[in-house]
N, C-alpha and C positions, 0 to 999 in steps of 0.2 A: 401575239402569244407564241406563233411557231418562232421568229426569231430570236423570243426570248430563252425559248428554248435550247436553237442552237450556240447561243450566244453560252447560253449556260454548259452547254457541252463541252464545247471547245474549253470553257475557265477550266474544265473538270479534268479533261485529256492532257492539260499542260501542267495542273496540277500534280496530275500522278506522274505524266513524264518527264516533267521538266527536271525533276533533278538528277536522272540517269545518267544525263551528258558528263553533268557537272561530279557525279561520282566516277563516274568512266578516265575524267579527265584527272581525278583526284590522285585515282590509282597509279593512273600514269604519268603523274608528275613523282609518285614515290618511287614508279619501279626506278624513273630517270635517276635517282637521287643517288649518287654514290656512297659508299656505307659509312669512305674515312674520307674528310675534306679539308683542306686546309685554305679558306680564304675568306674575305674580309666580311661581315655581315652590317652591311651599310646600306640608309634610307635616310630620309629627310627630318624626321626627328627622332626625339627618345622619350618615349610615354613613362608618365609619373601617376601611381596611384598610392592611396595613402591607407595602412590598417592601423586605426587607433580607439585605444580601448577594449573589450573583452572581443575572443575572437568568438564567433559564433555565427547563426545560420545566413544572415544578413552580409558579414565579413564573407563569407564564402560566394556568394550569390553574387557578391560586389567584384572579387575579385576575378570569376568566374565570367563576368557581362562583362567587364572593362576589361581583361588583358584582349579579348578576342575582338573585342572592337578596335582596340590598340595594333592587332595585328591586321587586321582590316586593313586598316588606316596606313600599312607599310611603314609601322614603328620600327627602327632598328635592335630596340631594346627596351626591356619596363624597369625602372627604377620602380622598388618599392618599398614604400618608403614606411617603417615598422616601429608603432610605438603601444605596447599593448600589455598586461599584467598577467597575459594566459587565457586558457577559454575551454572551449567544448573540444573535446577529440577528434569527432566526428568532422566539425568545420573545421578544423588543423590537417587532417589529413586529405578531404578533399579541396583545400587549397593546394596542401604540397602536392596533389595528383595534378592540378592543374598547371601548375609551374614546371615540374617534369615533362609533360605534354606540352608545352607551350612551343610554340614555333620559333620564337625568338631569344635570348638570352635574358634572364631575369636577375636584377643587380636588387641584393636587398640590402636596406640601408637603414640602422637605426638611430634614428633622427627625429627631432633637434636635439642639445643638450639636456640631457637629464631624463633622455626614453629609456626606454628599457625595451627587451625581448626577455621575458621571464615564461619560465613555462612553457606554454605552443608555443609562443614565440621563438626560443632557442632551437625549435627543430626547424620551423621557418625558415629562418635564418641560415641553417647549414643544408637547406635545402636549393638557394640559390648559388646561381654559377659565379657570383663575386657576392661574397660576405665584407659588409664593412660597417663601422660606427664611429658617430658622430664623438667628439670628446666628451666626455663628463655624463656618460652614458655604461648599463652593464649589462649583462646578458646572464641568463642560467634557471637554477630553482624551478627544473623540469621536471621532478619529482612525479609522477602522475597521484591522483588523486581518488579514494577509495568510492567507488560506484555508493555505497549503502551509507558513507557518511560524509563526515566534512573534515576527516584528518587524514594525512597524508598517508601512504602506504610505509609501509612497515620499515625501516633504514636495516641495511645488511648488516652483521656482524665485523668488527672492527679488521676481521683478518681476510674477508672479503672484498675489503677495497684497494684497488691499486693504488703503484706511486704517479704523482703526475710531477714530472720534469726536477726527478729526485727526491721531490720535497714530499713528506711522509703526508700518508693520507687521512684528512682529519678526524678524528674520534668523533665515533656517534655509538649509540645504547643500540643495545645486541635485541633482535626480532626474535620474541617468546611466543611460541602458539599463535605464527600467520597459518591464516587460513590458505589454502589451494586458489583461491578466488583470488587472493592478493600478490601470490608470487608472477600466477599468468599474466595479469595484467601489466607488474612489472618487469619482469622478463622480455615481454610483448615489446614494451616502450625502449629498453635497454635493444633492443633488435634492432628497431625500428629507426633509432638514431645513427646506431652504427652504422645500418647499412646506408643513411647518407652523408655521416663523414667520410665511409670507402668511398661511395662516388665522388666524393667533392675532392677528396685528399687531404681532408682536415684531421685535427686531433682527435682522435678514434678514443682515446683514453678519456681525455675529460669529459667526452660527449658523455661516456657513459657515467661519470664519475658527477656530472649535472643533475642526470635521472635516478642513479643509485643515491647520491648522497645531498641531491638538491644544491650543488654547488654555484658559485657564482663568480664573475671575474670583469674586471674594468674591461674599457674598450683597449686602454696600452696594453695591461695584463693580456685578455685574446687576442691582442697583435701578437706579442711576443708567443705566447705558446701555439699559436696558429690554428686557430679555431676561429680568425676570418681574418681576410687578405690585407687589409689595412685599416688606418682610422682616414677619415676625410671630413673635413669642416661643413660643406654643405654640398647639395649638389653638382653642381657645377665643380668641384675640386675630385668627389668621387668621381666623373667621367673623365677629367683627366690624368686621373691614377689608376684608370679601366680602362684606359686607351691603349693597344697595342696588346693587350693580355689575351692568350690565349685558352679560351675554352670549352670544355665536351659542349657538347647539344641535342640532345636524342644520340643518333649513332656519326656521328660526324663533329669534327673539331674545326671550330669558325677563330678567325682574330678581330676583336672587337676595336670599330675605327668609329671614336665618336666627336673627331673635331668639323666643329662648323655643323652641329646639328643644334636644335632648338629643342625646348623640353615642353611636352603639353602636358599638361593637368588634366586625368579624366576622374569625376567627379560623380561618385554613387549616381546611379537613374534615380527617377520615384519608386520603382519597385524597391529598392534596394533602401532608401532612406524609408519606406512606411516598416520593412522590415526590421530595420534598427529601433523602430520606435518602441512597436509594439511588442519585440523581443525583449525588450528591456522588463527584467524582472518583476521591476516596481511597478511599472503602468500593466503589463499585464495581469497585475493581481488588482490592483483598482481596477482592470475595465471586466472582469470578474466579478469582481464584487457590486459595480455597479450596475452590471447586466442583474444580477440577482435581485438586490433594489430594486431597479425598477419594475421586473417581473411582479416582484410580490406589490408593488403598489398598484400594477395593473390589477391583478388578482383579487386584492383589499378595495378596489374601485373602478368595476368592470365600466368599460365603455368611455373612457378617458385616450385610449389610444396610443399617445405618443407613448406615454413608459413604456408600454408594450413592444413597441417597434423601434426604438432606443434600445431598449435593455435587452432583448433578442441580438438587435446585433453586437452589442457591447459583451454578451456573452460569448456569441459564438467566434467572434475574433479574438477575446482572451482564452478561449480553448486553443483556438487554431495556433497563437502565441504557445501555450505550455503544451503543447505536444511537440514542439522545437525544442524546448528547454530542459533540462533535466531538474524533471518534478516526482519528489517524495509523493506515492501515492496517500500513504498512510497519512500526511501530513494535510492532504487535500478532501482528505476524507474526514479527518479530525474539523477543518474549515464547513463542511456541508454538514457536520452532524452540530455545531456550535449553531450556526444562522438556521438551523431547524429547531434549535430549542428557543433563541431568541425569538423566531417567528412565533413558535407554541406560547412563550410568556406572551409577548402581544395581545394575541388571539386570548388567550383561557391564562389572566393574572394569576401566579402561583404565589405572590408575596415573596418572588426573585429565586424561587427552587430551581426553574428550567434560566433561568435569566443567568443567574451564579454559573451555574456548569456548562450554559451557552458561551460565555466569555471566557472562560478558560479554556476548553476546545477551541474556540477559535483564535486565541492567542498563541497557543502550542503549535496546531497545524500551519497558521500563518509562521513564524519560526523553523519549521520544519519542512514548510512547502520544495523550497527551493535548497536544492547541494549547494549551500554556503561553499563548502569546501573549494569550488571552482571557480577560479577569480574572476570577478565581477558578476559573477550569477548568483547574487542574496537579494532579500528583498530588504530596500530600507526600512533596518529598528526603528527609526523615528516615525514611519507612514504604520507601520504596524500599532507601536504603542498611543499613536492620535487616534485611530479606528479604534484602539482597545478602550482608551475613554471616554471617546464619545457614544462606546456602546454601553460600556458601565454609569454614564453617566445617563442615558436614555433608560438604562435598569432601574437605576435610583430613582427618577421621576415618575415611572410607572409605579414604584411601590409608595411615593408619597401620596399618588393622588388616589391610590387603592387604599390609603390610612386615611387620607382627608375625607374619603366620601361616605367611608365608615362612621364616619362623628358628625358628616352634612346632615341638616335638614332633609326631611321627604319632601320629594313634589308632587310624589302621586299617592292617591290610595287614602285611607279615612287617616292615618296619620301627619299627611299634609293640609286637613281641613283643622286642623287644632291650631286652638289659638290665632286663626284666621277672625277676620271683622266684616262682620255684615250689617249692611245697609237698608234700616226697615223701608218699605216701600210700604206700610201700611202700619195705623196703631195696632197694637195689641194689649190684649187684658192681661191681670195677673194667672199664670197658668194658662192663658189661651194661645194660639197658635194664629201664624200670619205670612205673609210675604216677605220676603228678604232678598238684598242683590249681595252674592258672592262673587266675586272676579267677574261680572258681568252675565252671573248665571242669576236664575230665579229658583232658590230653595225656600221649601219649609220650615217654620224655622217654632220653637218654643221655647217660652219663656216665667220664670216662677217671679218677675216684677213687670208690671204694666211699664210699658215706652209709648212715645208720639211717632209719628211717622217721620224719619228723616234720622231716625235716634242710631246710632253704634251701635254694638255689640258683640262680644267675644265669644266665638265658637267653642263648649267647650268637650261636646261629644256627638258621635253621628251613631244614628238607629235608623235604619235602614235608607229610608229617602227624606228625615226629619231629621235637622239639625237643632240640639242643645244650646241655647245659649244662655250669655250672662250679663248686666251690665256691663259696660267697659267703665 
């Protein structure tokens, strides 16, 4: 026990001191670092990571765990390689914080044919030290997108917009009654871009002219007006038209020498792909919705267990999903007030009152959950409208079998003894009373015609523990 002790002591003294050195040293490998430099930034390979699809907190996390392992690893440089429709702000921006911080030069590249950088992607993109794209690829339609709904911010008035490279700036419908909410925002993003085309030395005019007027332009088209340094067919062609070129890097200017290096592929961790999963709109609303299921079927059938311990955590991970996501509250609140009326018809049949206005609530909010407006962050119409009927379809069966049972036969109570057939277990006289087997019971039974034992008869009234009957 005492050496478990010390054993433990010691983990705990290297714990807390062990990174001191290595901060010590950190510093003074910066003060070392001269502030202007001119020389060659060369290692054994050139790390490739890939963003495709909506950018969001997973994209961020990915790119965040892999360039730094990339640097690790004594990568020369990260190709990264961009094909995405737009995304969250928040993971746009802390990607580009990370690629400005990066230690080594970061080549973005929108690839293969037919990618795009639309949206975050276009700031992306001019946020790397070599911008290039694949052919038959575009870039732009950075527009940002209005927090409260799913349409674009408000487009400037026609004599607000600059020329870009003489050619007159296209007409759009003049912004009547933007709110203060919506200039900030845009203003904010028109800043934002700017300030890294100044750094990059790109086209400072269309950057803005992307975000003000959602603009957009082939990869030849941004060759020529210089809003990224060339087109290149794949990778391997990009590092050789990045070869020799000089550029900034934190406070120091490096010359990029990528012949005779290798290119590795680092490839999302499991962190990083559960994150994609479950970030994904649509499964996050199903594993919501199925958490709630199986709750209530715990609830409806205590002592079953697994729904319980299923649907808990299928909840609390589609929470932990849309607190990443930009979710309409009202829309999510419309969703728990629709599956509380459904639960209510369930529970206490209204003949479809709570069932009707349960299904429309929950259609609305399901619609409304997610800032469609934000590419790739909607939940699929089609998962919505298959939940919508098989809830209305679950409505309609609960009110047919609330109309069938209305017009059933009783099973219970003096109403279920009518017309039932009892089995004499003894003669009886006319008007006298005898034994009789009902469903295996033994009643009283009386009768206005004499029967032999063994005889039929039709129940046709009950007084109190003496049953009526009749010939059959």
């Amino acid at each position: 026990m005492e050496q478990l002790r010390r054993c433990a002591g010691i983990a705990l003294a290297l714990l807390l001191c062990g990174p001191l050195p290595l901060l010590a040293q950190s510093e003074a490998d910066h003060a070392a670092t001269p502030p202007v430099a001119d020389h060659p930034a060369s290692a054994g390979m050139v790390a490739q990571l890939a963003l495709e699809g909506p950018i969001g907190p997973a994209a961020a996390e990915y790119f965040d765990d892999a360039s730094k392992h990339a640097v690790a690893d004594g990568a020369a440089a990260i190709v990264l390689r961009l094909d995405t429709p737009g995304g969250l702000s928040d993971s746009m921006r802390q990607i580009i914080a990370g690629m400005l911080a990066c230690k080594v030069p970061v080549l973005v590249f929108v690839a293969p044919g037919g990618a795009r950088a639309a949206s975050a992607g276009t700031y992306i993109l001019y946020a790397g030290q070599i911008a290039a794209m694949a052919p038959a690829t575009h870039v732009g339609a950075a527009t940002p997108v209005s927090l409260g709904g799913s349409t674009p911010m408000p487009l400037p008035k026609i004599g607000d917009q600059p020329t870009i490279a003489g050619k007159s700036a296209p007409q759009a419908p003049s912004a009547e009654n933007d709110d203060t909410e919506s200039h900030k925002v845009l203003n904010d993003s028109i800043a934002y871009i700017r300030s890294l085309a100044q750094l990059r030395e790109r086209n400072v005019e269309w950057a803005e002219q992307a975000v003000r007027g959602a603009a957009t332009l082939t990869a030849s088209e941004a060759a020529q007006q210089h809003v990224i340094d060339f087109v290149a067919t794949d990778v391997s062609d990009l590092l050789a038209k990045a070869d020799g070129r000089k550029v900034q890097l934190r406070d120091r200017t490096v010359s990029l020498q990528f012949k005779g290096l290798s290119v590795r592929d680092y490839a999302p961790n499991a962190r990083s792909r559960f994150l994609a999963i479950i970030t994904n709109p649509t499964i996050a609303y199903l594993l919501l919705l199925a958490g709630i299921a199986a709750l209530f079927l715990e609830a409806t059938h205590p002592g079953v267990l697994l729904p319980g311990i299923v649907g808990g955590i299928c909840l609390l991970v589609g929470l932990y999903a849309l607190q990443l996501l930009p979710v309409n509250y009202a829309g999510l609140a419309l969703m728990a007030l629709g599956i509380g009326l459904l639960a209510a018809e369930l529970v206490t049949p209204t003949v479809g009152a709570y069932g009707v206005g349960g299904v429309i609530a929950f259609v609305v909010g399901s619609v409304m959950l997610m800032n469609s407006g934000v590419p790739g962050y909607g939940v699929n119409l089609g998962v919505i409208a298959g939940i919508a009927v098989c809830a209305a379809g679950l409505l309609a069966s609960i009110a047919w079998l609330v109309f069938r049972t209305r017009r059933a036969r009783q099973f219970i109570g003096d109403e279920a003894l009518l017309n039932e057939v009892a089995e004499l277990l003894e003669p009886i006289a006319a008007g006298g009373e005898a034994w009789a087997s009902v469903h295996g019971e033994r009643w009283r039974i009386r009768c206005e015609s004499a029967l032999p034992v063994g005889a039929r008869a039709r129940i046709v009234r009950r007084q109190g523990l003496l049953l009526w009957v009749a010939p059959v």
